[in-house]
C-alpha positions in Angstrom: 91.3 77.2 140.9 92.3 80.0 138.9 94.1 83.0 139.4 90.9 85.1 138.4 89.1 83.0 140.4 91.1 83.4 143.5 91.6 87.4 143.2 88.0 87.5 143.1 87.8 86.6 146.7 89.8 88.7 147.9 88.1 91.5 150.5 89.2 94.8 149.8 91.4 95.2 153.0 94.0 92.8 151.6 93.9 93.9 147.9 94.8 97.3 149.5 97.8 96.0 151.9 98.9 94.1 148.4 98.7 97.1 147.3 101.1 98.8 150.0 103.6 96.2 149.3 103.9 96.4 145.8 104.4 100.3 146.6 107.1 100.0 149.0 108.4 97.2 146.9 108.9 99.4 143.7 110.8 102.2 146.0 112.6 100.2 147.4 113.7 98.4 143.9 114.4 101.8 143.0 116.9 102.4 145.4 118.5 99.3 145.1 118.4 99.8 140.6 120.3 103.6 141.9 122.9 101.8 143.3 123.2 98.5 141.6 123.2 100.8 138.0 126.3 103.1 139.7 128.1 100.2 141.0 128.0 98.2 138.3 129.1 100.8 135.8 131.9 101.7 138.0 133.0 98.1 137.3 132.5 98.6 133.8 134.9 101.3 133.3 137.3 100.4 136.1 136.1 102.7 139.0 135.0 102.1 142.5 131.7 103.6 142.4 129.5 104.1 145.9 131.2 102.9 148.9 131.0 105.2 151.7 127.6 105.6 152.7 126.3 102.6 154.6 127.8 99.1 154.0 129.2 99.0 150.2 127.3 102.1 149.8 124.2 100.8 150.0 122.4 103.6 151.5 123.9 106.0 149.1 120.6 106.2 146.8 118.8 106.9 150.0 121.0 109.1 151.3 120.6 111.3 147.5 116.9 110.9 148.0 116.4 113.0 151.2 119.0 115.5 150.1 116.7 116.1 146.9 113.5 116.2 149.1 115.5 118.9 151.7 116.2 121.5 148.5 115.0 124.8 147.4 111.7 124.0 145.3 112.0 126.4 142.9 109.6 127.3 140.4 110.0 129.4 137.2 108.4 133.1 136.8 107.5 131.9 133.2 106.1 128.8 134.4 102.4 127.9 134.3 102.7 126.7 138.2 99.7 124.5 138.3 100.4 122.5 135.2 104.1 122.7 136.4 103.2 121.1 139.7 100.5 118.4 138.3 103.2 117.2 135.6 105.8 115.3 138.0 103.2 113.6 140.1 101.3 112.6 136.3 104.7 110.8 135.8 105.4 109.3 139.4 101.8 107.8 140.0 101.2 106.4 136.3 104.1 103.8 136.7 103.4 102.3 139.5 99.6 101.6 137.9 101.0 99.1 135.8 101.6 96.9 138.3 98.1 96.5 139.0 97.6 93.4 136.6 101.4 91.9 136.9 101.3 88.1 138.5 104.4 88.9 140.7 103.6 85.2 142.4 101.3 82.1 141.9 98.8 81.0 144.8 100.0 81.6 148.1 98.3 82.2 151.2 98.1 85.7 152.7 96.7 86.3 156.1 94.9 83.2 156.5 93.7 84.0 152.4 94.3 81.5 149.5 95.3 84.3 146.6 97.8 85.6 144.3 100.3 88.3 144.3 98.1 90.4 141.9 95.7 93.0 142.6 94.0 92.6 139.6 93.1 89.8 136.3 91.4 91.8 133.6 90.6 90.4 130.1 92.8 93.1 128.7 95.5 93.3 131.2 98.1 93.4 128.6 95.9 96.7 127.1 95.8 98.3 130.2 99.3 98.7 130.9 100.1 100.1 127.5 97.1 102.6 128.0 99.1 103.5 131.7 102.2 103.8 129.7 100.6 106.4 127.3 99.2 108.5 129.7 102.7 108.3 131.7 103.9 110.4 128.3 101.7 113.7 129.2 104.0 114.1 132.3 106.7 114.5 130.3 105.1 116.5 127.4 103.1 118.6 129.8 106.6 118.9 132.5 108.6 120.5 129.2 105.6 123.0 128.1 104.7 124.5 131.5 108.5 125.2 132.2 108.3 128.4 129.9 111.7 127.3 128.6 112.8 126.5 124.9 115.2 123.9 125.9 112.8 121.6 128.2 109.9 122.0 125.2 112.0 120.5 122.6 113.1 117.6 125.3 109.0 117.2 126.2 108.8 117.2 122.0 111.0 114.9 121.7 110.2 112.4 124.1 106.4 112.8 123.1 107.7 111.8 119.3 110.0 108.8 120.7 107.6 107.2 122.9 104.9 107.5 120.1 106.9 105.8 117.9 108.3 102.8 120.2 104.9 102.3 121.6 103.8 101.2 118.3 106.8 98.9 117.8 106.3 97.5 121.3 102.4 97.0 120.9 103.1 95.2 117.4 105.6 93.3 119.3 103.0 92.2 121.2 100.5 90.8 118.8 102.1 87.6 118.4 101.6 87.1 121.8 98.1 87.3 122.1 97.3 85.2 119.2 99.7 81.6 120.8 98.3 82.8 123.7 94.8 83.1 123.0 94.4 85.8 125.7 95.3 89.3 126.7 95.0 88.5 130.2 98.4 88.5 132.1 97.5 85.2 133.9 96.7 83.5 131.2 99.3 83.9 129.3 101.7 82.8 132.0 99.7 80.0 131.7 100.3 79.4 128.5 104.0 79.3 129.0 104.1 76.3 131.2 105.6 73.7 128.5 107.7 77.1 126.5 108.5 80.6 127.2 107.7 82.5 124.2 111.2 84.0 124.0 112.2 81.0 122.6 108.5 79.9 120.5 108.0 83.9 119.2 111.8 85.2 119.6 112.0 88.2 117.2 108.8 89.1 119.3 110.7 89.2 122.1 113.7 91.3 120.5 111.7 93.3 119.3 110.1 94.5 122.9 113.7 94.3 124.5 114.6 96.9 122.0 110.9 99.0 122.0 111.5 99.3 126.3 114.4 101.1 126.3 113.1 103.6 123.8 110.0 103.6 126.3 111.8 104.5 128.6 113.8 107.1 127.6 117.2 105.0 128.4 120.3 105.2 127.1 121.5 104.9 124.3 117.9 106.4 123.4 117.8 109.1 125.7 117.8 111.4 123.7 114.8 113.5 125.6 117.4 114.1 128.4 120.4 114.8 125.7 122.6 116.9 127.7 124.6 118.1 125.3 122.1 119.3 123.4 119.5 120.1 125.5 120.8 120.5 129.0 118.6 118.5 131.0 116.0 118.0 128.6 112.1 118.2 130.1 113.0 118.5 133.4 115.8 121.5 132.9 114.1 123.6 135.6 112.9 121.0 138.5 114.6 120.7 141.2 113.7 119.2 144.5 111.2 116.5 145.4 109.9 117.1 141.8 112.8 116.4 139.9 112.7 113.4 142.8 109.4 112.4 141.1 110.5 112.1 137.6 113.8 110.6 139.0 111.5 108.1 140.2 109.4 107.3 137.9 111.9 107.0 135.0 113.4 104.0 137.6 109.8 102.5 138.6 108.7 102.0 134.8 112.4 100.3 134.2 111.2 98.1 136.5 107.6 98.0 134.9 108.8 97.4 131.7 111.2 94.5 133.1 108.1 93.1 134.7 105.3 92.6 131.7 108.7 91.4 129.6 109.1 88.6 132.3 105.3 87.8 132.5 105.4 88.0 128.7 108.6 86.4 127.1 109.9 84.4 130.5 107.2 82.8 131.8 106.8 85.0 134.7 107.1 83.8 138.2 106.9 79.9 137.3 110.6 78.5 137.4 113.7 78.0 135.1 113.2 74.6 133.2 114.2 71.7 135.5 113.8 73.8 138.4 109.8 73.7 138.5 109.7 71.7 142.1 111.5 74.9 143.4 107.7 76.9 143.2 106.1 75.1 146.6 108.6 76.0 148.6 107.9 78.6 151.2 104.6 77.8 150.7 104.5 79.2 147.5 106.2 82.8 148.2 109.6 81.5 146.3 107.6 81.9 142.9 108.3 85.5 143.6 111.9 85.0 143.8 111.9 83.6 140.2 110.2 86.7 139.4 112.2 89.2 140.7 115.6 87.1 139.4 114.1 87.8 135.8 113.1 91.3 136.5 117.0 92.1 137.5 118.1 90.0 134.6 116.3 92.9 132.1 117.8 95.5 134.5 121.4 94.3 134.0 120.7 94.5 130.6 119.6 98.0 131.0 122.5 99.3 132.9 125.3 97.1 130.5 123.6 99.1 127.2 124.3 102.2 129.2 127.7 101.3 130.2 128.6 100.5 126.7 126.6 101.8 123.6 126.8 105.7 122.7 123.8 107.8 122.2 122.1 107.7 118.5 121.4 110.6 116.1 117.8 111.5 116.8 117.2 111.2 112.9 118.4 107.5 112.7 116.8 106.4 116.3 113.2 107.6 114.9 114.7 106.1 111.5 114.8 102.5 113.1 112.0 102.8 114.8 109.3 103.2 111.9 111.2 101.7 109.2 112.6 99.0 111.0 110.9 97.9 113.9 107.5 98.2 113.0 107.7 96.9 109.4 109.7 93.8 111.1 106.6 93.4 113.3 104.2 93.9 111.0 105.6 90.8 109.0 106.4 88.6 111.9 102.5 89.1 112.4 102.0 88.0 109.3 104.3 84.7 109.6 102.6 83.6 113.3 99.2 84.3 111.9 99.7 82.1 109.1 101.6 79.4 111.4 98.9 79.9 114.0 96.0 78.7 111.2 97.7 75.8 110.1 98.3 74.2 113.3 94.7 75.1 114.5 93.7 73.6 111.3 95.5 70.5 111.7 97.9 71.3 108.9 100.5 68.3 108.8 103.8 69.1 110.6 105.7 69.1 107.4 103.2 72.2 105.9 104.2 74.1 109.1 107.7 73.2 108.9 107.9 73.8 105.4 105.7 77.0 105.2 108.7 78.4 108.0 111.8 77.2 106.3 110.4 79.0 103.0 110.0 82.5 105.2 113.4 81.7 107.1 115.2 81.3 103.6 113.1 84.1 101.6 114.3 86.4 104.6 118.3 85.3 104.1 117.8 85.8 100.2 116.5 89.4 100.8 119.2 90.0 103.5 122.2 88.8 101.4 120.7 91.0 98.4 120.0 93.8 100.5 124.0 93.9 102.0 125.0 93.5 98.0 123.3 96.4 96.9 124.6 98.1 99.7 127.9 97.7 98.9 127.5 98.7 95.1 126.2 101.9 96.3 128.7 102.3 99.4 132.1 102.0 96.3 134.2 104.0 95.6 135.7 104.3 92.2 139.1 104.8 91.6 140.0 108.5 90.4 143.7 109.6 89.0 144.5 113.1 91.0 146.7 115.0 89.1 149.9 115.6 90.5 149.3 119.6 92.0 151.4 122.2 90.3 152.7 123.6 93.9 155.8 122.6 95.9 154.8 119.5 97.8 157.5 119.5 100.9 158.6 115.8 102.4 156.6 114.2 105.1 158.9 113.7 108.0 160.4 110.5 108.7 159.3 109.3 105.2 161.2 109.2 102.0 159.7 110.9 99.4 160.9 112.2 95.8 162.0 115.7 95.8 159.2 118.3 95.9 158.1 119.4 92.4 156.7 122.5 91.0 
């Protein structure tokens, strides 16, 4: 039976407690992203990071989360207060929406219920959660614009601007997908990653999504809506309290969102590492969702090591590589699977297909290798004579030097 199939039995009491669970789930995942992210930066650059509160500071994140809740709220006397208020809970509620359509397991059985960890199969599951994503970006815009502050507009401005721009990229990204896949369904195209994840079949595909999240999500080093050293805090300069706890939360929720439709996507969602497939029974099942979560905390690592190590870009060349770049690249990777695609449905012989890629592959290299050699003609620097200056030169310490001359 399918997974469509099965959720459509479901009676509306269990879809909502599998609803409950993938809320406490993502808070909890939060908490433990809070302190996994400052421990293992700490390791990073040599420091100890939390360790006081709870065992190995494990209850550290919690421990920051009450103290924000137990604050001053404080709201601004130039604020528009109802559009100030609306704006965090826009941004905290939106993320967890995604998860609505994200296989977390295959079928197990729940309360005496054959189903699936999912609350939902839509045709365009894939559609939805980029449609969640973009309305996730009116918090932000509308959180910077009803603060009645220069400094949090320009962050809600900017962040408005970079999301635009990566959501593009990360939708183009996307396209190859659904054409191997055949389907825009989330299910389905787990399915169609039983023989090979498509981070290996559609790799710059999958690049180019690993690059697009972290300008999604306003991560370092593209987090340049929360610059601090050029715009304090950036949107959410004047929250404080449980509202600044929102936005706190939701940046961490869609990092795990993000992680999630890139593991259903690229990794073949829950089903098992290669060679490991007999591992998905056990428990009844329920271990599928231990592959899952393993791949979701591999893209999280990967979050928190581009932190620990890359420096924040210009905001000139970040929007630079994202439409002249990133999208160009996907637009012609389109091209090149679409093409591929046709032949093999055509039943082109292997040697056309193989061919037909070789020629792109090489084409590519040849425009590469021309590209870097123009580069370098431009980046030269001729050789110019300077005169010798008609004032007294003194000696450089420690260096010997002809005498100074006039």
């Amino acid at each position: 039976m399918t997974t469509a199939a099965l959720l459509g039995q479901d009676p509306g009491w269990l879809i909502a407690v599998k609803g409950l669970f993938v809320f406490i789930g993502c808070v909890l995942l939060t908490l433990m992203s809070v302190w996994g992210e400052r421990r293992i930066v700490a390791r990073m650059q040599m420091r100890v990071g939390p360790n006081r509160v709870g065992p190995f500071g494990l209850v550290q994140a919690l421990a920051d989360g009450v103290k924000l809740a137990l604050k001053e709220d404080l709201i601004p006397a130039a604020a528009d207060k109802i559009v100030f208020i609306i704006a965090p809970i826009i941004s905290a509620t939106t993320c967890f929406m995604s998860f609505a359509v994200i296989p977390i397991t295959g079928p197990v059985t729940m309360f005496g219920h054959k189903t699936a960890m999912q609350l939902t199969d839509l045709p365009v599951g894939v559609l939805y959660v980029l449609a969640i994503a973009s309305v996730g970006v009116y918090g932000i815009v509308l959180a910077g614009w009803s603060s009645g502050s220069t400094y949090p507009l320009l962050g809600g401005l900017r962040s408005s601007a970079q999301v635009i721009s990566y959501e593009v990229a990360m939708g183009l990204s996307l396209v190859a997908v659904f054409i191997y896949a055949g389907s825009m369904s989330t299910s389905d195209i787990v399915a169609a990653q039983q023989k090979w994840w498509f981070a290996v079949v559609l790799f710059p595909s999958f690049v180019i999504y690993a690059i697009s999240m972290v300008g999604e999500t306003n991560r370092a080093p593209f987090d340049l809506a929360e610059a601090e050293g050029e715009l304090v805090g950036g949107f959410h300069t004047e929250y404080s309290s449980l509202k600044f706890a929102l936005f706190f939360l939701a940046e961490y929720v869609n990092i795990v969102a993000v992680s999630a439709l890139a593991t259903t996507l690229f990794l073949g969602g829950y089903h098992a590492l290669p060679g490991l497939t007999f591992t998905e029974q056990w428990l009844g099942g329920w271990f599928t969702a231990i592959w899952f979560f393993v791949k979701v905390l591999f893209f999280f690592f990967i979050f928190v090591w581009l932190r620990g190590t890359l420096p924040r870009m210009r905001y000139d060349q970040f929007m630079k590589f994202g439409w002249k770049v990133l999208i160009p690249t996907s637009l012609f990777w389109i091209m090149i699977v679409s093409t591929l695609r046709v032949l093999s449905l055509q039943g082109a012989p292997r040697a056309a297909v193989v061919g037909f890629a070789s020629g792109i592959v090489l084409i590519v290299m040849l425009i590469s290798m021309a590209f870097d050699a123009s580069k370098k003609r431009t980046l030269a620097v001729p050789e110019v004579e300077v005169a010798a200056p008609s004032f007294a030169v003194p000696k450089i310490p420690g260096r010997q030097s002809e005498e100074p001359r006039v």
